[in-house]
PAMI-658986 format. One record per residue: residue number from 1; residue in one letter; z, y, x of N, C-alpha, C in turn. Coordinates in nm, 2 decimals, decimal comma. Each point is the difference from the previous one (the first is absolute). Layout:
BEGIN
> NUM A Z Y X Z Y X Z Y X
...
% end
This chain:
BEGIN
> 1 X 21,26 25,39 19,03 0,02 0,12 0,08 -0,08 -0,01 0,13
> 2 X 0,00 -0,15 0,07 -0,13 0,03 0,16 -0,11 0,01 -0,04
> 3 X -0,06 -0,02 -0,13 -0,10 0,04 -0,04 -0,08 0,18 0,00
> 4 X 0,10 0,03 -0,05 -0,02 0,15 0,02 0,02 0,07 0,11
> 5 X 0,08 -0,03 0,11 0,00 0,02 0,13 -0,10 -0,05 0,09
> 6 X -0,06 -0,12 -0,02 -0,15 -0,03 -0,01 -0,11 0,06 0,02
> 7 X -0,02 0,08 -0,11 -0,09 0,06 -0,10 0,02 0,17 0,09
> 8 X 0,14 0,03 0,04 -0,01 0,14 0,03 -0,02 -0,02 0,16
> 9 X 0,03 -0,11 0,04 -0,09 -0,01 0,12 -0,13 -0,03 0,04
> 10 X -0,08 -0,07 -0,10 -0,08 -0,01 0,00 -0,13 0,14 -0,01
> 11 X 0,07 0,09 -0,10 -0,04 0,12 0,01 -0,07 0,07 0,09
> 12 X 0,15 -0,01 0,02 0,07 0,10 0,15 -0,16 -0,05 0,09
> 13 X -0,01 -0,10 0,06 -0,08 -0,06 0,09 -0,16 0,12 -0,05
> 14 X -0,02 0,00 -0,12 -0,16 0,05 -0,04 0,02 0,13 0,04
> 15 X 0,12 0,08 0,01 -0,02 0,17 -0,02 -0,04 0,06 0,08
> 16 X -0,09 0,06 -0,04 -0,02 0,07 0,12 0,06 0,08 0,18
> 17 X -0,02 0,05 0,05 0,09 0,06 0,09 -0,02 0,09 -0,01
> 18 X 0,13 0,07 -0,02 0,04 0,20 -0,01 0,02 0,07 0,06
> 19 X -0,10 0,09 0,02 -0,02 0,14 0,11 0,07 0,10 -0,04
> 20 X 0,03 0,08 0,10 0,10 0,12 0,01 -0,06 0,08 -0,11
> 21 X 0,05 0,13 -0,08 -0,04 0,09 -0,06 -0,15 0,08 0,08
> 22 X 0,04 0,05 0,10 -0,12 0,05 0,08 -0,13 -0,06 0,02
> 23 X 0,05 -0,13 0,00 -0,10 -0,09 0,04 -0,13 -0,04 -0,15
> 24 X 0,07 -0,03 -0,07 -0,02 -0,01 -0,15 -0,06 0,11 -0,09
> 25 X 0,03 0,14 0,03 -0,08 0,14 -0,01 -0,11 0,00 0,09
> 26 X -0,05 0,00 0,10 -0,05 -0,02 0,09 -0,13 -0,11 -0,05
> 27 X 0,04 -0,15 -0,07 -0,11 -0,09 -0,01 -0,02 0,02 -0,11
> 28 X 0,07 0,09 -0,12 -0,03 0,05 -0,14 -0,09 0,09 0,01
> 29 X -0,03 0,08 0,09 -0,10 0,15 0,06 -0,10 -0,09 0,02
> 30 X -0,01 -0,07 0,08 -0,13 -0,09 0,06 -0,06 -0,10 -0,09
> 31 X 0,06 0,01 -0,11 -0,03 -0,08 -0,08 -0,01 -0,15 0,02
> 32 X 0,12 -0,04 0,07 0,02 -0,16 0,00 0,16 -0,05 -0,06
> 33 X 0,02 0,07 -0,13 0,14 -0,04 -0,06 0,00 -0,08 -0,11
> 34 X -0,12 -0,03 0,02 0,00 -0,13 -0,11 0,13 -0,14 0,02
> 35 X 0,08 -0,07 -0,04 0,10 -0,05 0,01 0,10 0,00 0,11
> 36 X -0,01 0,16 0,01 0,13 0,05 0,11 0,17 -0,06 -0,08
> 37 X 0,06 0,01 0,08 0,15 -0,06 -0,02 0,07 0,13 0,10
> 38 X 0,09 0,13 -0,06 0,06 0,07 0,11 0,12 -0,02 0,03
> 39 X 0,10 -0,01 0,12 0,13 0,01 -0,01 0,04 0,15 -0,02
> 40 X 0,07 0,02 -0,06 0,08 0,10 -0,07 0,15 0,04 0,13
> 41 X 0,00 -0,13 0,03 0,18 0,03 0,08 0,08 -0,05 -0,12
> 42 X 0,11 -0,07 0,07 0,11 -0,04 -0,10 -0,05 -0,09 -0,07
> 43 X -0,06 -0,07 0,02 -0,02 -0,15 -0,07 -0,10 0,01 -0,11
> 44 X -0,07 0,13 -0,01 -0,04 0,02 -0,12 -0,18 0,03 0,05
> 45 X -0,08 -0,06 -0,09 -0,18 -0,01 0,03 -0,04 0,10 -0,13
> 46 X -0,16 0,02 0,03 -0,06 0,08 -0,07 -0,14 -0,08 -0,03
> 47 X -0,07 0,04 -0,10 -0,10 -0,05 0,00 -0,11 0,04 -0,09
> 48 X -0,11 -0,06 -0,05 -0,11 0,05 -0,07 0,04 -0,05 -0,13
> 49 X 0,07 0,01 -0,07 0,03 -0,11 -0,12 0,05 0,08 -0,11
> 50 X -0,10 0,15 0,03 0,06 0,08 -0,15 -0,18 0,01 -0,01
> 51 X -0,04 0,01 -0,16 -0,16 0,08 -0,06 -0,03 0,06 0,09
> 52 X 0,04 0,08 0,04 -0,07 0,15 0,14 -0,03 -0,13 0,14
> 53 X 0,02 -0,11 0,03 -0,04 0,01 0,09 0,03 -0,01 0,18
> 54 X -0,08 0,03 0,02 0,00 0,03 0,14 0,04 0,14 0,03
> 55 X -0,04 0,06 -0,12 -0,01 0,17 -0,01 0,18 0,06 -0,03
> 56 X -0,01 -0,11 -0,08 0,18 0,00 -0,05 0,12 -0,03 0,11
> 57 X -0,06 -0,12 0,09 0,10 -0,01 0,08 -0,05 0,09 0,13
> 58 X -0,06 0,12 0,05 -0,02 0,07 0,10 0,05 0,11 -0,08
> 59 X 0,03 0,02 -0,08 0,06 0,15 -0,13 0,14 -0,04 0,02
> 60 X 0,06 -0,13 0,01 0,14 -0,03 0,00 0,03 0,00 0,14
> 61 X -0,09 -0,04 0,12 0,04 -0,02 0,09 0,05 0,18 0,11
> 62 X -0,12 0,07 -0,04 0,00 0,14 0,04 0,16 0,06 -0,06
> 63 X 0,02 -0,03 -0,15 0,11 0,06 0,01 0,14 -0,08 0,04
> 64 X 0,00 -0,09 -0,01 0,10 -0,11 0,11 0,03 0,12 0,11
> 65 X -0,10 -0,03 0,05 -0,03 0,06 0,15 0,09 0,17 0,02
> 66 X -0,04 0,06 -0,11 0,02 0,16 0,00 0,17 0,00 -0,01
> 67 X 0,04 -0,10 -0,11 0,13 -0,02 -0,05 0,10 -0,02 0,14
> 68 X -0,05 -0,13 0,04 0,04 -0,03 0,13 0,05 0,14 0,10
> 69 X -0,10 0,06 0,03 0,00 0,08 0,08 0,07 0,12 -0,06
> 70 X 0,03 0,04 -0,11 0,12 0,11 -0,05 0,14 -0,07 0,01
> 71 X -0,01 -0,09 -0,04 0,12 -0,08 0,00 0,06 -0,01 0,12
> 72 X -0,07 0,04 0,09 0,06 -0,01 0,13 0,05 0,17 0,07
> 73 X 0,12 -0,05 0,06 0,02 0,17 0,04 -0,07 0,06 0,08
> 74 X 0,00 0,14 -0,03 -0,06 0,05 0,15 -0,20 -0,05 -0,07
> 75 X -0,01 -0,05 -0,08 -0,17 -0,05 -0,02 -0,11 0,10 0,06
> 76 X -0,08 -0,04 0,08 -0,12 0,07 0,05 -0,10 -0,01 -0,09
> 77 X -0,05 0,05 -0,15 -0,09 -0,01 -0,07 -0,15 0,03 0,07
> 78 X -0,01 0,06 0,09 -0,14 0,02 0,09 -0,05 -0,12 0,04
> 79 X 0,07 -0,09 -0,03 -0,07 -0,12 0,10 -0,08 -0,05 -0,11
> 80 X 0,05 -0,02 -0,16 -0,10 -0,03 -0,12 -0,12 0,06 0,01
> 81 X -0,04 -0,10 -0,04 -0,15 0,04 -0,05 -0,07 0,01 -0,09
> 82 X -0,09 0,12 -0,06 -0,05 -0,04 -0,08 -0,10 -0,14 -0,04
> 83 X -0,01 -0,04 -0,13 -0,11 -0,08 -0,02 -0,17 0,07 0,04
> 84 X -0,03 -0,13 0,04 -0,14 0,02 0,05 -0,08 0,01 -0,13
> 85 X 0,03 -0,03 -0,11 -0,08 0,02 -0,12 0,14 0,07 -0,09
> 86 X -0,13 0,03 -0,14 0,08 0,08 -0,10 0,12 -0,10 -0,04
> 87 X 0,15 0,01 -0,06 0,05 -0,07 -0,03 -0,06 0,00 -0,16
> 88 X 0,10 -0,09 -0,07 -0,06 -0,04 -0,14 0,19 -0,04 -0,02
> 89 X 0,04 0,06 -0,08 0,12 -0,03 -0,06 0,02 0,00 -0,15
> 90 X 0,02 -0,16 0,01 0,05 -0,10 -0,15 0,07 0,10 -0,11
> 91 X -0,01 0,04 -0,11 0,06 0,08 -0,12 0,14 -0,08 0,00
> 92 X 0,02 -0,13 0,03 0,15 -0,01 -0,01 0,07 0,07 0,12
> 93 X -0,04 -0,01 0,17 0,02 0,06 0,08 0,03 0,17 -0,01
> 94 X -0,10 0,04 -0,05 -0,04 0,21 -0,02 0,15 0,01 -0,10
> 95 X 0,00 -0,07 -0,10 0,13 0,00 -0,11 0,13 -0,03 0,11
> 96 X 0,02 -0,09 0,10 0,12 -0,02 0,03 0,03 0,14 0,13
> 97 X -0,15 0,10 0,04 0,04 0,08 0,09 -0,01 0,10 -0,08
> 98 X -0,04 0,02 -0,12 0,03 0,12 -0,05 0,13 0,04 -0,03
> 99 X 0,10 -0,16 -0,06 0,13 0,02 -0,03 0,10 0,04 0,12
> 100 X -0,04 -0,08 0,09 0,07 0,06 0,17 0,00 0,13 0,01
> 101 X -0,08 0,09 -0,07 -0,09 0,12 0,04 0,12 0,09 -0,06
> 102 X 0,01 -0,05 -0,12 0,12 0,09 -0,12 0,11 0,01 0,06
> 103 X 0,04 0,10 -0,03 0,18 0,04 0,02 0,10 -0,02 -0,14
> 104 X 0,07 -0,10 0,02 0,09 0,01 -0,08 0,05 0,13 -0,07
% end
């Protein structure tokens, strides 16, 4: 068992260091998100570690972001922004917003 405690310390030591959402959108635009690490809040990271990419995790990060900000009362949506480029949204993604889309 200190083996594997070990081992997830050992880890721990290589990972990167994780930038705010803003911050992370921002070096994704400028094109320096090659082995970004994001904090999410709540103990929870993000990262490049789906096929899409870099492209994939600034498409999850934007809507994080959007969610965040409805989720909250009173949300000031004006402060979002659009993307600086066209988006490109995953056929599993377009399928999970079209079902949100339907009315029971």
């Amino acid at each position: 068992m200190a083996e594997s405690n070990m081992l997830r310390a050992t880890l721990s030591l290589h990972t990167a260091p994780a930038v705010g959402v803003d911050e992370a959108i921002r070096l994704i635009e400028a094109g320096q998100g090659e082995g970004l690490r994001v904090d999410l809040g709540g103990g929870r990271f993000a990262s490049a570690d789906t096929p899409r990419g870099t492209e994939g995790l600034l498409q999850r990060l934007r809507g994080h972001k959007m969610l965040t900000a409805l989720s909250q009362e009173g949300a000031d949506l004006s402060r979002l922004k659009p993307p600086a480029t066209a988006v490109t949204v995953a056929p599993a993604v377009r399928e999970i917003l079209d079902a949100a889309m339907r009315r029971p």
